[in-house]
N, C-alpha and C positions, 0 to 999 in steps of 0.2 A: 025835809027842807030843801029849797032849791039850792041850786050849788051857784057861788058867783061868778060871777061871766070875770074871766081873765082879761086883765090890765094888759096896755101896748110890751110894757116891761116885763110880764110875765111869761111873754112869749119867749122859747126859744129856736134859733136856727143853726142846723147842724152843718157843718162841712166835711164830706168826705174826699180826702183824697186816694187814688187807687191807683195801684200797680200791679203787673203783668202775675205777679205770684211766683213761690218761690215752695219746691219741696221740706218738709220739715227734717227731711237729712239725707244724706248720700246712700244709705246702705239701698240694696235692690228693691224691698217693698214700699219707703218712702219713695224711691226713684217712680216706683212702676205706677203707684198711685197718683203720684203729680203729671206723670206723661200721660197716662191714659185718661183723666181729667182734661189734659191741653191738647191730646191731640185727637179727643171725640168730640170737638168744640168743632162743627160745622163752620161755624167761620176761620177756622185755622186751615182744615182740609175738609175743602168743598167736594168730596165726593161719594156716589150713594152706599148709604150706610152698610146695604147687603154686599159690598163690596169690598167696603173699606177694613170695618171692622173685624174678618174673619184674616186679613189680613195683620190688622193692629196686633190683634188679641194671642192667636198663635206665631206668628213671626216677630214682630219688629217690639213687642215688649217681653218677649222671652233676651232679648239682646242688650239693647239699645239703654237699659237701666243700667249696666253695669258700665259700659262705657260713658253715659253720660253723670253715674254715680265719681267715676272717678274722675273726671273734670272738675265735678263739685267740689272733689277732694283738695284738687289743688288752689279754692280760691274759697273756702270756708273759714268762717269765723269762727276759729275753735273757744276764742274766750267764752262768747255766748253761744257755741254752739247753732248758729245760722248761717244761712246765706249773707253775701255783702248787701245783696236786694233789702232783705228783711232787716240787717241793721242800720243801712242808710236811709229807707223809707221811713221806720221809724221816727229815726233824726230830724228825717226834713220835717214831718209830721211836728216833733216837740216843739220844729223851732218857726213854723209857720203858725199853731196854737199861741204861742207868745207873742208873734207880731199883729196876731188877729187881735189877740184879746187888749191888748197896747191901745189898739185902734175902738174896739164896738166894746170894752170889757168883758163879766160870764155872759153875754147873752148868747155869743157863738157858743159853739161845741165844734170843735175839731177833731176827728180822727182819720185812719186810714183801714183801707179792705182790701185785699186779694182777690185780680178773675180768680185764679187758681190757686187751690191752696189755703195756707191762715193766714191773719183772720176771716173770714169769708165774708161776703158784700151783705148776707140777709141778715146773718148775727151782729154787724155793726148798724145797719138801718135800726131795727128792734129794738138794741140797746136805748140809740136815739130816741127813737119815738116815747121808747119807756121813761125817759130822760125828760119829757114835754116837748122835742123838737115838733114843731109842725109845718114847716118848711127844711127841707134841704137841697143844699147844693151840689152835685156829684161831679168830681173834677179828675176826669183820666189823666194821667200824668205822661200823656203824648202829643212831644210836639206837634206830627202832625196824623192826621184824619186817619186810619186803615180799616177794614173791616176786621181783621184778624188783632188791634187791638183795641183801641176806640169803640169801635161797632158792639164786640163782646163783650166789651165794659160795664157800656149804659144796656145790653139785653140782661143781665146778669143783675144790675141793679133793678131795670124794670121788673125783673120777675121778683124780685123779693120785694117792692115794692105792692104787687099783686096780691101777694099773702097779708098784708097789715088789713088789720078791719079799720081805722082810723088810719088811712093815707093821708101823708102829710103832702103839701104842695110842692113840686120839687122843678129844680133847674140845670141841665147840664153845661158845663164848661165846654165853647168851644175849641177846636186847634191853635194854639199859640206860636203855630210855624213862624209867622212874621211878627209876632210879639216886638216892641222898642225892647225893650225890657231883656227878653230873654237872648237879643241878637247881640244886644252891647255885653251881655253875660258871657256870650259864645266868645267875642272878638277879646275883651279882657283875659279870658280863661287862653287861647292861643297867643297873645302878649307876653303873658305871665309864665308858659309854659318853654318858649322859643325866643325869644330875650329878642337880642340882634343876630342872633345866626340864624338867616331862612333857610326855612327846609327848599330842597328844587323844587319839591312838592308837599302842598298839605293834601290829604285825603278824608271827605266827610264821610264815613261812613258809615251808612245808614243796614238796617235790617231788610233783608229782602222779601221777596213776595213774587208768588208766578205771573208771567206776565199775564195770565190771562184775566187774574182780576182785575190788574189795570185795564184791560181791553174790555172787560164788561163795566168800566166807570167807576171804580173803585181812583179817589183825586192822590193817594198817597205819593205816587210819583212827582207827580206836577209841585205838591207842596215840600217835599225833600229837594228839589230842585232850587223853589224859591228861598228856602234857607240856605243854601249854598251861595245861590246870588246874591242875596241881603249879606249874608256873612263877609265874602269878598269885598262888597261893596262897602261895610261898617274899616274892613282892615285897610283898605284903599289900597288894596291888588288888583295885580293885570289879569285878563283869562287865562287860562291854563295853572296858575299860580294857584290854583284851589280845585279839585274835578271831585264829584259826586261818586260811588261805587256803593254795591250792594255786598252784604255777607250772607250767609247763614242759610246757605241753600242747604233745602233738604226733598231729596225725591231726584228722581229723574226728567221732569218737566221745565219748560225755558222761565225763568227767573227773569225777572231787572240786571240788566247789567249796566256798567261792567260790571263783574264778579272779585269784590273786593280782594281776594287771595290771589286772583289772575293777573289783576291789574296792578298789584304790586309785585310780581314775578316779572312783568312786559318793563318796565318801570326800570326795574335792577339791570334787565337785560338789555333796556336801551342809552343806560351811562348814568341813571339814577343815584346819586351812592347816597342822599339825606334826604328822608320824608320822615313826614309827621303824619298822624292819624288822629279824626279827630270824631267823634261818635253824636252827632248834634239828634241823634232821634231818642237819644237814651238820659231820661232826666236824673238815673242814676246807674251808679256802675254795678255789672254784675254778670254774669256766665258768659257772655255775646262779648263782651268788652274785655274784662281781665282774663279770660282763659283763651277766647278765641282771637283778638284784635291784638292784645299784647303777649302772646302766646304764638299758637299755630300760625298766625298772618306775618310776623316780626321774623321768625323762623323760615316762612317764606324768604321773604326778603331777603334777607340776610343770605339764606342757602343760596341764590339767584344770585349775588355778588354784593348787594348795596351792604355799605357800610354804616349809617347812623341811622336807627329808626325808633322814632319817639312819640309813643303813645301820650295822647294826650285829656286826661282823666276829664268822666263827667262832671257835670256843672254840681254834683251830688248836694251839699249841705252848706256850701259856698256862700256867703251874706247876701253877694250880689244874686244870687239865683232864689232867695230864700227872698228879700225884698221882691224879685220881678216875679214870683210864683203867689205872693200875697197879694202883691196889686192887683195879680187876675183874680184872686178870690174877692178883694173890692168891689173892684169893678160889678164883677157879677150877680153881689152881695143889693146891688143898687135897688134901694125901690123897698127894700125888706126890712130893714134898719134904717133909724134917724142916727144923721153922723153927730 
């Protein structure tokens, strides 16, 4: 007997949303396994592999797990046993599923996937498709464009996409750097955080990257700038009142700068005593933000002379950010679903 051709209703479309990844624990073999996963990702470190790797493999992860295990240590969720990445991603996850389905009811499926790490991007597509999805949406959870996380995102998705014998139709989210939405999210969140006492200085500080990618067309600069300037402009500050810097160098090669940690040493040293930090590349908090921005950076500071420095947390599970993060699933939703 032939089989019935499915109804508009029958259909369903999945949304995943995905984040950077996140070790499944501190001790050295979780560590070593999620770095060497993140850091043979050619788009993290563009260099030739017979080069690279003989380097990774007996140098820098015989080490570097146990130092970056113990960072973990200090900003893990011992309730649940995870990173804050994996229990705020989660979150937003449960709470963008209830806004979606508010809006289209079951017809969405909503979940989320890890570049690195669990859950992984091909075991949540799969589920989907086993699920009926035959369209989905894939929504990197970065503001703006980079190849090192965007880029690896949707290659990570494409490849598991590759493997379905039934490939469902699929659509990727672009950068939401200048999002309405997510900038009135940003300006609310530094309202709320710094009342009426300004800082001398806010500081956006994004995650860095070597300059060379920028120099071979890599836009992430250019668009970490324009949320800086949008942000400013949403607070109705003067220039200087807001400045861009980079963190999270790693290697001995020229980076974006300034260099977040520098720039708030030069800062203290030149009569600074109140800033604010404020992480607009990061849709959720986690190792780059609570350990190193409110940590090691604050420490700077502070050792440098300044006296009040106030980290000012991601847009994480926030109503406001949790509304402007559905509307881009809306929006992109267009054309798939009758509203």
């Amino acid at each position: 007997m032939a089989q019935e051709k499915p109804t508009n209703t029958d259909r369903k479309v999945g949304v995943i949303l995905a984040n950077l990844g996140t070790p499944d624990g501190h001790d050295y073999w979780s560590m070593r396994r999620y770095l060497n996963e993140f850091l043979s990702d050619k788009r993290v470190v563009n260099l030739p592999r017979w080069k690279w790797q003989p380097l990774l493999q007996a140098v820098i992860l015989t080490t570097r797990p146990f130092r970056s295990g113990a960072n973990y240590r200090k900003v893990w969720n011992h309730d649940t046993n995870e990173s804050p990445l994996a229990t705020i991603t989660r979150n937003q996850t449960d709470l963008v599923r209830k806004s979606i389905s508010q809006q289209f009811g079951d017809r969405v499926i909503v979940d989320y996937a890890m570049r690195y790490g669990n859950p992984p991007v091909d075991k949540v597509l799969q589920k989907m498709v086993s699920n009926g999805v035959d369209r989905v949406l894939f929504f990197p959870l970065y503001p703006q464009y980079s190849g090192p996380t965007t880029a690896t995102a949707n290659d990570q998705f494409f490849r598991a996409l590759m493997r379905e014998t039934n490939q469902p139709a699929i659509r990727t989210v672009p950068p939401y750097y200048e999002n309405r939405g997510f900038i009135d999210t940003l300006a609310r969140s530094v309202n709320a955080a710094i009342g009426s006492d300004l800082p001398d200085v806010l500081i956006a500080s994004y995650h860095g990257m070597p300059q060379s990618y920028v120099d071979a067309g890599d836009p992430y600069y250019g668009q970490c700038e324009t949320t800086t300037d949008l942000l400013r402009a949403r607070l109705g500050w003067g220039q200087g009142q807001i400045i861009s810097t980079y963190q999270s160098r790693f290697g001995r090669t020229e980076w974006i700068k300034p260099y977040t940690v520098e720039e708030v040493t030069r800062l203290a040293h030149a009569g600074k005593r109140n800033i604010a930090v404020i992480a607009p590349g990061f849709s959720a908090d986690c190792l780059e933000t609570l350990e190193e921005i409110n940590g090691e950076i604050s420490e700077a500071f502070l050792e440098a002379g300044g006296k009040i420095f106030t980290y000012i947390p991601c847009l994480n599970t926030h109503a406001d950010h949790i509304n402007a993060l559905s509307a881009i699933v809306a929006d992109n939703l267009a054309g798939w679903l009758d509203q």
